[in-house]
N, CA, C and O atoms as CSV, one atom per row, in Angstrom:
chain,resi,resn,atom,element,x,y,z
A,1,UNK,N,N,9.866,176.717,61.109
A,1,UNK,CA,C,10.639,177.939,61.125
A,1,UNK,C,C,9.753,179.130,61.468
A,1,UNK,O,O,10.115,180.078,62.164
A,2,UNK,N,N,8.446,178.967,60.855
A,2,UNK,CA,C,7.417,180.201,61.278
A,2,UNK,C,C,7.349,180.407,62.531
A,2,UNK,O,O,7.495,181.546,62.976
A,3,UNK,N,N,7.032,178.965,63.613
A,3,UNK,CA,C,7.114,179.177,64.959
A,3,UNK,C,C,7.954,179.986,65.890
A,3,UNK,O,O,7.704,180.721,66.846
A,4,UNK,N,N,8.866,179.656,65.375
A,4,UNK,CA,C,10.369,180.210,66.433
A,4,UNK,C,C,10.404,181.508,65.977
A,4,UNK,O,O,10.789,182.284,66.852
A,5,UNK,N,N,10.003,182.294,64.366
A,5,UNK,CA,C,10.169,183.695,64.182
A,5,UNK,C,C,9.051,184.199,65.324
A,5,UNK,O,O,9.233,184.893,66.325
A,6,UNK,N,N,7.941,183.649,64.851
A,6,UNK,CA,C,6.693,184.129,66.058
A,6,UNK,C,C,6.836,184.121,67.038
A,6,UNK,O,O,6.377,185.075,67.666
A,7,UNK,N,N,7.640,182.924,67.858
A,7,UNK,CA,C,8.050,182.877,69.433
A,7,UNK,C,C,9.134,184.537,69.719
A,7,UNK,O,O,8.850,185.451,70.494
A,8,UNK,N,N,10.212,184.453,68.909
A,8,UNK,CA,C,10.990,185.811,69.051
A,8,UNK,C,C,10.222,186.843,68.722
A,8,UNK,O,O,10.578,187.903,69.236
A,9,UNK,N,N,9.411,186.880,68.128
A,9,UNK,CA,C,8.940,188.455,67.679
A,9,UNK,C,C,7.704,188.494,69.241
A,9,UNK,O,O,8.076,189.523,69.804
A,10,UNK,N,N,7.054,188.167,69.718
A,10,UNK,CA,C,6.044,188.195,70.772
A,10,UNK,C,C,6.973,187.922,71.968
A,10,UNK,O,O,6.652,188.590,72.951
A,11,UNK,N,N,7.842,187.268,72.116
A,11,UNK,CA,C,8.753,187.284,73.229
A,11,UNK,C,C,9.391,188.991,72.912
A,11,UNK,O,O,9.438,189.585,73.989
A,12,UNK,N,N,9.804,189.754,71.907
A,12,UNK,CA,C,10.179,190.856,71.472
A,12,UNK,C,C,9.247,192.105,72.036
A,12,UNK,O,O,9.781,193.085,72.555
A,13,UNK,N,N,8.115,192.015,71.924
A,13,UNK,CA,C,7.107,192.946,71.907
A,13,UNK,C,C,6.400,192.671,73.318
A,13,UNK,O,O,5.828,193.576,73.926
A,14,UNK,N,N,6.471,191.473,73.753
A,14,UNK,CA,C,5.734,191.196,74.972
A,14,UNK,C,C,5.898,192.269,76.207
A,14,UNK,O,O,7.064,192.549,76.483
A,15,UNK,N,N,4.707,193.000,77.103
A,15,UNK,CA,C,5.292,193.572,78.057
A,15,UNK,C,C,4.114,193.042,79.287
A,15,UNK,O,O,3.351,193.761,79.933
A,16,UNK,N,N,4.289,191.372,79.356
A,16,UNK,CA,C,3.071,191.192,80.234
A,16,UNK,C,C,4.228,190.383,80.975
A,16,UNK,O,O,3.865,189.691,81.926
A,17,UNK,N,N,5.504,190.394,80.662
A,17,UNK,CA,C,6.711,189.643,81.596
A,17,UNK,C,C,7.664,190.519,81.324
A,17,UNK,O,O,7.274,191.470,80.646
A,18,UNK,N,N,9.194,190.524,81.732
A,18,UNK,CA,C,10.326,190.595,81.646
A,18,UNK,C,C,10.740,189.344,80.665
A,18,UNK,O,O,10.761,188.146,80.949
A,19,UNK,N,N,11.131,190.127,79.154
A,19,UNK,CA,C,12.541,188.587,78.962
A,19,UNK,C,C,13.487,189.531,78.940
A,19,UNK,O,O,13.507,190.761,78.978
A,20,UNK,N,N,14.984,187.862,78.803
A,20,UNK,CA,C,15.940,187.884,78.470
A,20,UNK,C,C,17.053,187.700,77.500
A,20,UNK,O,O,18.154,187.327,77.907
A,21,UNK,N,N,16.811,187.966,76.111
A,21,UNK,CA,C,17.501,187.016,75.179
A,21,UNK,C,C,19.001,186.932,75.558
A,21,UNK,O,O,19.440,188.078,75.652
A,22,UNK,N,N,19.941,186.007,75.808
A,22,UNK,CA,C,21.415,185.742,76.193
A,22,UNK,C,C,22.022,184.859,74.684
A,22,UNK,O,O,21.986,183.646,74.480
A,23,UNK,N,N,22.463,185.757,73.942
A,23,UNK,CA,C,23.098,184.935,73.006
A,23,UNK,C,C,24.772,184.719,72.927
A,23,UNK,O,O,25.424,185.763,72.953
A,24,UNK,N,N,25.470,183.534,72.840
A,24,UNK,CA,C,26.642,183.440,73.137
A,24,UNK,C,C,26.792,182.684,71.574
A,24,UNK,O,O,26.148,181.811,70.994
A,25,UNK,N,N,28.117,183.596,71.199
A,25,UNK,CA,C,28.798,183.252,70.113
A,25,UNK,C,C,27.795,184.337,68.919
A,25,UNK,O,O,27.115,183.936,67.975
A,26,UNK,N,N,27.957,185.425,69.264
A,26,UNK,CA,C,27.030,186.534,67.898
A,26,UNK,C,C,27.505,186.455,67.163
A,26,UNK,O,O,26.892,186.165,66.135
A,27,UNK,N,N,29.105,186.666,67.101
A,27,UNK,CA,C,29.921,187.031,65.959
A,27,UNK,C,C,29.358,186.015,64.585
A,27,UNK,O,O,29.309,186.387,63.413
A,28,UNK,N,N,28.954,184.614,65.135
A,28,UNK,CA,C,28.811,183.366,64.187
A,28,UNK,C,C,27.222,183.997,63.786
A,28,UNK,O,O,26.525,183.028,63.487
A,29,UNK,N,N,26.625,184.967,63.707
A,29,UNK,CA,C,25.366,185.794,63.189
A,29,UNK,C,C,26.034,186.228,61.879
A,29,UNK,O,O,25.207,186.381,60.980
A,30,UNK,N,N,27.219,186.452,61.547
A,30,UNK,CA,C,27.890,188.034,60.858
A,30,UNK,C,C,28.936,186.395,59.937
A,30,UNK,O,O,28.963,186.365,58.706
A,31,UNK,N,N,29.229,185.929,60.278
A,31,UNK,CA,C,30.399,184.825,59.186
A,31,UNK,C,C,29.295,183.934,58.584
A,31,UNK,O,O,28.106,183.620,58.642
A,32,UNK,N,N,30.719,183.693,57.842
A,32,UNK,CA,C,29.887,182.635,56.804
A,32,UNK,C,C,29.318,181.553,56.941
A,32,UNK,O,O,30.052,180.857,57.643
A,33,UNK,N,N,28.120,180.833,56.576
A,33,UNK,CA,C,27.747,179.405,56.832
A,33,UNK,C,C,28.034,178.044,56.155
A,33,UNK,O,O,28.532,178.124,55.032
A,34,UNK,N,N,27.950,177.594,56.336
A,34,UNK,CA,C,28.023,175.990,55.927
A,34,UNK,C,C,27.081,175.798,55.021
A,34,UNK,O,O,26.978,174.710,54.454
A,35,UNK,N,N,26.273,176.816,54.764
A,35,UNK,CA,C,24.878,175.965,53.364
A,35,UNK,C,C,25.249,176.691,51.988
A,35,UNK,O,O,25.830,177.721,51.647
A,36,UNK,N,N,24.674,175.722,51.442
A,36,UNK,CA,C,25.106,175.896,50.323
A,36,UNK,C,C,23.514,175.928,48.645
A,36,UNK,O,O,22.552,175.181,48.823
A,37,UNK,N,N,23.533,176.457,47.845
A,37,UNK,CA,C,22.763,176.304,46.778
A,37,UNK,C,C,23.078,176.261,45.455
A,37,UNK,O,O,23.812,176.985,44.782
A,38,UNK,N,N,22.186,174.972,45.078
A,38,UNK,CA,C,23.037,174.315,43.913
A,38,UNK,C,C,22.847,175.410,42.542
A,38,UNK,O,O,21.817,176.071,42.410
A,39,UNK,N,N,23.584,175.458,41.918
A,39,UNK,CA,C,23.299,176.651,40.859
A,39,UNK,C,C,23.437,176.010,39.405
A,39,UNK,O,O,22.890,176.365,38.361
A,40,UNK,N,N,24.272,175.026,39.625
A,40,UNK,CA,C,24.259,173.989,38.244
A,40,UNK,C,C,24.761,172.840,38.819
A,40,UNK,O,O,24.934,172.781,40.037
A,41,UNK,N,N,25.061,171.756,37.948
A,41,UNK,CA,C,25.120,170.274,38.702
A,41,UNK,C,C,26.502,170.664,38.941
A,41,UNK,O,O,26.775,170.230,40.061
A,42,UNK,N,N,27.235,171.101,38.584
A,42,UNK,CA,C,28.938,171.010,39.238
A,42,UNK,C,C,28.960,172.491,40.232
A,42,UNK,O,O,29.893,172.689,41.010
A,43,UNK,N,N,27.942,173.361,40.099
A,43,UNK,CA,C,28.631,174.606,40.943
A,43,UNK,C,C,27.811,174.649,41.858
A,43,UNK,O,O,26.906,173.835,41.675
A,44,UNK,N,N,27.680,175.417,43.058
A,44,UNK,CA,C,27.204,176.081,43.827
A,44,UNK,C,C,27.521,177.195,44.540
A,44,UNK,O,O,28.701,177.521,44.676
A,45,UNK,N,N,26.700,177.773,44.978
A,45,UNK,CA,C,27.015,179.201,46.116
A,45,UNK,C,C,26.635,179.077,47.538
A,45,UNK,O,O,25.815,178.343,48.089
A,46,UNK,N,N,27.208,179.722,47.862
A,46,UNK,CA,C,27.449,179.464,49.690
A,46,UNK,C,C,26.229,180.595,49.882
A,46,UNK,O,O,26.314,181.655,49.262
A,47,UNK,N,N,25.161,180.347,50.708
A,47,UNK,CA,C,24.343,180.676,51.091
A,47,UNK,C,C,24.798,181.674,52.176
A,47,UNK,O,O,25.523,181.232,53.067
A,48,UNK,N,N,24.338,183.380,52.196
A,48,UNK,CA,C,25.419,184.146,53.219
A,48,UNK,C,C,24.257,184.765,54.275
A,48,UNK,O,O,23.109,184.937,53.863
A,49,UNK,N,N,24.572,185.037,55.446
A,49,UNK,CA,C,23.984,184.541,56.536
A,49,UNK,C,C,22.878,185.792,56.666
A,49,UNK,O,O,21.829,185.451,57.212
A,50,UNK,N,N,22.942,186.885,56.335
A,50,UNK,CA,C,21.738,187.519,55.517
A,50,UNK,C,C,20.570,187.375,54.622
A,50,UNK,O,O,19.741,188.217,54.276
A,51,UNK,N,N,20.744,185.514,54.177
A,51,UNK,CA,C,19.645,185.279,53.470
A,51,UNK,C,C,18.747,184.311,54.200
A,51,UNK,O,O,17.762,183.741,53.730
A,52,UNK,N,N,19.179,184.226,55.279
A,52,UNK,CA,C,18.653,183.270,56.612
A,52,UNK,C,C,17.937,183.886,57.265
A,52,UNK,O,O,18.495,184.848,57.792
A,53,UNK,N,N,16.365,183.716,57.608
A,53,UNK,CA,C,15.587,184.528,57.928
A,53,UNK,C,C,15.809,184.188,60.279
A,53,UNK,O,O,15.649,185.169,61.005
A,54,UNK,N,N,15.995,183.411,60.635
A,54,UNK,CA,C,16.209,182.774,61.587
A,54,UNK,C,C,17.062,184.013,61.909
A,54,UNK,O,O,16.557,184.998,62.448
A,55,UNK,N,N,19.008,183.915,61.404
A,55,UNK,CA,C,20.145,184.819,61.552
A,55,UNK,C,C,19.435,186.560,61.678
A,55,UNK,O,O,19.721,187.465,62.461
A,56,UNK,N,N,18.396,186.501,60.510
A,56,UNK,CA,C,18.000,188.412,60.812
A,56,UNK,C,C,17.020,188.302,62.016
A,56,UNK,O,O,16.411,189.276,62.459
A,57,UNK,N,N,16.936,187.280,62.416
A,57,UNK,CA,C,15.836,187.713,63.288
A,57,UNK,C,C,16.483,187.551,64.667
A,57,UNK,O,O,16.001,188.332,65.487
A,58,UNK,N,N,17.430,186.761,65.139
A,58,UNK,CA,C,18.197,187.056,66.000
A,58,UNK,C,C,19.239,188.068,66.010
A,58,UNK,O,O,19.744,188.331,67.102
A,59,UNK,N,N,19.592,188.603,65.105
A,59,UNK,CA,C,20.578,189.645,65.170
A,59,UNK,C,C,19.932,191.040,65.846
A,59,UNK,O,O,19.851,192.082,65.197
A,60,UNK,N,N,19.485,190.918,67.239
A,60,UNK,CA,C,18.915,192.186,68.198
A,60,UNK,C,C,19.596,192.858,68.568
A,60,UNK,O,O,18.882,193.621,69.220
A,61,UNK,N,N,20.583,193.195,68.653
A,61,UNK,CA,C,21.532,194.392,68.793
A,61,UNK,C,C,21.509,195.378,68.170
A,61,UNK,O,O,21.659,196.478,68.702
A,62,UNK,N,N,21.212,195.126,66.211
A,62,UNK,CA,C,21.122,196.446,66.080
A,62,UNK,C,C,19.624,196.027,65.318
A,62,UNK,O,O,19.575,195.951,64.090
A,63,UNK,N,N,18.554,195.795,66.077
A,63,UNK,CA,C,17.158,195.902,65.755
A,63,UNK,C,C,16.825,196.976,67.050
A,63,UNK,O,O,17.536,197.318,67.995
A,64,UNK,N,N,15.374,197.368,66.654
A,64,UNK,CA,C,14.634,197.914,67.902
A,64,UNK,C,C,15.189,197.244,69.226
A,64,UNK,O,O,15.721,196.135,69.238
A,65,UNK,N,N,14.949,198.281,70.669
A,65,UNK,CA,C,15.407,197.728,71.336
A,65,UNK,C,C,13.843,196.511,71.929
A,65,UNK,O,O,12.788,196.459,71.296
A,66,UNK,N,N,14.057,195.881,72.919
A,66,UNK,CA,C,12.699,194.582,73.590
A,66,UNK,C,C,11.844,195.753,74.157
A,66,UNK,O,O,12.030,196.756,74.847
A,67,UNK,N,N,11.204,195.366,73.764
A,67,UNK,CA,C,9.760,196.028,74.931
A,67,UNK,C,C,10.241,196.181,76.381
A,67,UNK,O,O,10.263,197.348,76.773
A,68,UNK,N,N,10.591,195.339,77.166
A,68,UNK,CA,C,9.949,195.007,78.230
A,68,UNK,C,C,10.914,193.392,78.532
A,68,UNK,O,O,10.661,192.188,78.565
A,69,UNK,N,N,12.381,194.495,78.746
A,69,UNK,CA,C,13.622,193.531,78.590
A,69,UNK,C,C,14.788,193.720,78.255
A,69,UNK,O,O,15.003,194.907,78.008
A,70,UNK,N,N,16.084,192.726,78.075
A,70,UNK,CA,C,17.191,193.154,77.342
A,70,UNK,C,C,17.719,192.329,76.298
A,70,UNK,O,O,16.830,191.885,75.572
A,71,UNK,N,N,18.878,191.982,75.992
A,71,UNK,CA,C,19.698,191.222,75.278
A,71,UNK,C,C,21.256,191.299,75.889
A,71,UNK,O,O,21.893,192.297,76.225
A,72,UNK,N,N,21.470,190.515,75.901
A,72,UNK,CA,C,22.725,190.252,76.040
A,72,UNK,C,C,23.570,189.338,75.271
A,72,UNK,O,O,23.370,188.130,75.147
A,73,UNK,N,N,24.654,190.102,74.700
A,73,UNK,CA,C,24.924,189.254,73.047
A,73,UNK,C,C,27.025,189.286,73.768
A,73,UNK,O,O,27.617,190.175,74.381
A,74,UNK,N,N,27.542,187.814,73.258
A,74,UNK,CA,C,28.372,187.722,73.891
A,74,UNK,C,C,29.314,186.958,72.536
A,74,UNK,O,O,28.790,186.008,71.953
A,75,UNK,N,N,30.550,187.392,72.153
A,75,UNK,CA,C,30.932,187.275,70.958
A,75,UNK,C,C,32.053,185.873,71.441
A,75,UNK,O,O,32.611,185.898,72.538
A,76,UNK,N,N,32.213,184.962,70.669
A,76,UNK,CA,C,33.505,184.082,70.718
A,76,UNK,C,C,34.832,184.418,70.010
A,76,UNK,O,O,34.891,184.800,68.841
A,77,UNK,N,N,35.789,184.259,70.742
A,77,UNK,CA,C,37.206,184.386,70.430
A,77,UNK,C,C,37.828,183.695,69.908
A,77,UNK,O,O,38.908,183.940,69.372
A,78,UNK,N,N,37.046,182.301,69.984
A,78,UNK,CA,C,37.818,180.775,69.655
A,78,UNK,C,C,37.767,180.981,68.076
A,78,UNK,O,O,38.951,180.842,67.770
A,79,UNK,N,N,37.278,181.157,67.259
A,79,UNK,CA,C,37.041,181.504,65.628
A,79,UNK,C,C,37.360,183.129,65.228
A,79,UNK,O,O,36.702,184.019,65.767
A,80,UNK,N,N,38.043,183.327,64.592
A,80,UNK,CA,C,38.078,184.468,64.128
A,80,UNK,C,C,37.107,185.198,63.182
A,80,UNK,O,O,36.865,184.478,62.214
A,81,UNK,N,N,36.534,186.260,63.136
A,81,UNK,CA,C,35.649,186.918,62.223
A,81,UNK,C,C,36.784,188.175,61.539
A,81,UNK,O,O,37.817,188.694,61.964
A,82,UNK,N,N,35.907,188.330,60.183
A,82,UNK,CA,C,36.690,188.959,59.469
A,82,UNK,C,C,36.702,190.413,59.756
A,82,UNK,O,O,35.697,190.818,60.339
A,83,UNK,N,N,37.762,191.426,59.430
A,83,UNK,CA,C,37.267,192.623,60.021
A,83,UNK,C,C,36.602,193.743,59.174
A,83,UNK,O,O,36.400,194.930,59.430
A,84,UNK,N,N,36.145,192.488,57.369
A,84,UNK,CA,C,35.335,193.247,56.405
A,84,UNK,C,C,33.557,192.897,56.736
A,84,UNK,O,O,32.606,193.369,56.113
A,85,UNK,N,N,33.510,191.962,57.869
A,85,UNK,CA,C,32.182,191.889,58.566
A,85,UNK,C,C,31.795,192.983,59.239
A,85,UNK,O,O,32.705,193.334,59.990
A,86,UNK,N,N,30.580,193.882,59.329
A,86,UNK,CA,C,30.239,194.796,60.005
A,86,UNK,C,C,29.473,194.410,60.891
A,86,UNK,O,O,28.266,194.384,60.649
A,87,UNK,N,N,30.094,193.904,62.475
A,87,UNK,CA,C,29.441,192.958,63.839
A,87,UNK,C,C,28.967,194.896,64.317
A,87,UNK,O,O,29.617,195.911,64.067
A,88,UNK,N,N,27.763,194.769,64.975
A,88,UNK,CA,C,27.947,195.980,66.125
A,88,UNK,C,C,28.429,195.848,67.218
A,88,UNK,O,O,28.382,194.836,67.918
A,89,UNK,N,N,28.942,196.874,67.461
A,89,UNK,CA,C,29.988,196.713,68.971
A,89,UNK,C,C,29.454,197.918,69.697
A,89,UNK,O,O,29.591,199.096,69.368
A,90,UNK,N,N,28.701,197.331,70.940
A,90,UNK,CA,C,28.269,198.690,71.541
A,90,UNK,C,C,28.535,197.654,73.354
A,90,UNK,O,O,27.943,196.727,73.908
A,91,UNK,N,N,30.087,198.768,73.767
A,91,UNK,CA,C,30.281,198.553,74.710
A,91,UNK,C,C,29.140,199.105,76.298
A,91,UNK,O,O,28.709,200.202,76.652
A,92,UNK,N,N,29.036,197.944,76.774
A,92,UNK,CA,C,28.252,198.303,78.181
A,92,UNK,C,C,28.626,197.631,79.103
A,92,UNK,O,O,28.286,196.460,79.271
A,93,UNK,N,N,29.350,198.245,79.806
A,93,UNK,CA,C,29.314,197.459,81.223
A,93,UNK,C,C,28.861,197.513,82.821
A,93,UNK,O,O,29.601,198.381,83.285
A,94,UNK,N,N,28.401,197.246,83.407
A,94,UNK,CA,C,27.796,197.287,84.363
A,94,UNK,C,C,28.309,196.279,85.691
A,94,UNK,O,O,28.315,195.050,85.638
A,95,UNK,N,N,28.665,196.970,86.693
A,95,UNK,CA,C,29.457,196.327,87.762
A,95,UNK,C,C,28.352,194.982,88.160
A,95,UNK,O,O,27.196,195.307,87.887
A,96,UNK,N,N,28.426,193.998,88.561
A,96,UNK,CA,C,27.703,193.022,89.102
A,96,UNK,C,C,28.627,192.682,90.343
A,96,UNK,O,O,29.843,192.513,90.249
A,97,UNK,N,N,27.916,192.605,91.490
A,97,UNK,CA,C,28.471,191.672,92.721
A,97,UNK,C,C,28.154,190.358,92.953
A,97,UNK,O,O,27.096,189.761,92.753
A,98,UNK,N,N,29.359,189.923,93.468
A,98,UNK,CA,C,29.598,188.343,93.344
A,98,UNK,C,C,28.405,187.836,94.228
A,98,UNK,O,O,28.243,188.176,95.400
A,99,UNK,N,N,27.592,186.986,93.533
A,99,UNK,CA,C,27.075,186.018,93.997
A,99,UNK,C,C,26.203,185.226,92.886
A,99,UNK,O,O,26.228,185.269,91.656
A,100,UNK,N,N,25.280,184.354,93.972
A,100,UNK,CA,C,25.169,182.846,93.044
A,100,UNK,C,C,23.858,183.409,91.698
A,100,UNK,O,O,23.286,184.488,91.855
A,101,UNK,N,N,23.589,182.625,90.619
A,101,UNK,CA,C,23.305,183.109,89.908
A,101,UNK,C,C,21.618,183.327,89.973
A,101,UNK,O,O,21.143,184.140,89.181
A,102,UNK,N,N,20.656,182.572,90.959
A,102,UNK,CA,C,19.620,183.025,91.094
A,102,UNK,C,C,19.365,184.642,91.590
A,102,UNK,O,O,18.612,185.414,90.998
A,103,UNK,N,N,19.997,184.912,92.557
A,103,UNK,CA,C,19.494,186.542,93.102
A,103,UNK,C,C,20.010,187.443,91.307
A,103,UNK,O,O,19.462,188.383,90.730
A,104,UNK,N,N,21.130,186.692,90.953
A,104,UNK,CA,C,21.693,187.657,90.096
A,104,UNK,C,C,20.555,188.117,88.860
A,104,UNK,O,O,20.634,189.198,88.277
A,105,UNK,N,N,19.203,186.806,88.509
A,105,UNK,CA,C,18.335,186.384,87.663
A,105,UNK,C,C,17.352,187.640,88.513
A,105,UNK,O,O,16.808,188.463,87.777
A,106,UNK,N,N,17.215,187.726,89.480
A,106,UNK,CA,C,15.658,188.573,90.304
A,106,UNK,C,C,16.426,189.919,89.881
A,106,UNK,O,O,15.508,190.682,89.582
A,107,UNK,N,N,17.176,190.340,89.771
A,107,UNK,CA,C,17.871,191.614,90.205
A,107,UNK,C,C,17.716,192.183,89.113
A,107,UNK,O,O,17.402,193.364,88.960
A,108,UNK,N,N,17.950,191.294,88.181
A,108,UNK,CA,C,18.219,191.424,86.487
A,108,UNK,C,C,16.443,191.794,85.896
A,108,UNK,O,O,16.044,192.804,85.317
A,109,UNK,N,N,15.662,190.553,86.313
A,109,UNK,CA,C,14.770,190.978,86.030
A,109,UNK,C,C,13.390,191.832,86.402
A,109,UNK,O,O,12.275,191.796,85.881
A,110,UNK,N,N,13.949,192.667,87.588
A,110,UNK,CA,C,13.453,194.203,87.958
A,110,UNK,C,C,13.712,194.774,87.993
A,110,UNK,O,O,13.456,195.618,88.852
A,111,UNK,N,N,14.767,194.915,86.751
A,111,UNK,CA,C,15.292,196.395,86.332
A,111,UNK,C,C,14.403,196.696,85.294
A,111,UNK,O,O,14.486,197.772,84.703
């Protein structure tokens, strides 16, 4: 787990390249998870996605912005999120012309 925080945080700060982080499905950053911690032999608590060090460390939208780069965070529709979750919503759009997805990758990354 140390690795991958270290890989994002130096991929974060790096300005000896262009990255890109592309995350699809953010909203599932902000809902609830599947883990769980045992609290007595019959109970447990649902582990909430704020105590996941992985979840805060991908949640870049509302961290500093990349060095030397962007993010692009893309929410799913197929699951509903609650609307007592506080997701950030910061609309941007930017015209792109049709074509194949390599030039679209060079274009992207010399801006």
């Amino acid at each position: 787990m140390d690795a991958v925080l270290a890989v994002i945080e130096g991929l974060k700060n790096t300005t000896a390249f262009p990255v890109v982080f592309a995350l699809d499905d953010y909203n599932a950053l902000y809902s609830h998870t599947a883990y769980y911690e045992a609290v007595t032999f019959k109970k447990r608590r649902m582990i909430m996605p704020e105590e996941l060090r992985l979840v805060k460390a991908l949640r870049l939208v509302e961290q500093e912005p990349i060095a030397n780069g962007i993010c692009i965070a893309a929410p799913t529709f197929s699951s509903s999120a609650s609307p007592k979750l506080r997701i950030p919503y910061k609309e941007v759009r930017q015209r792109v012309n049709h074509f194949g997805p390599m030039p679209f990758y060079v274009a992207l990354l010399r801006k």
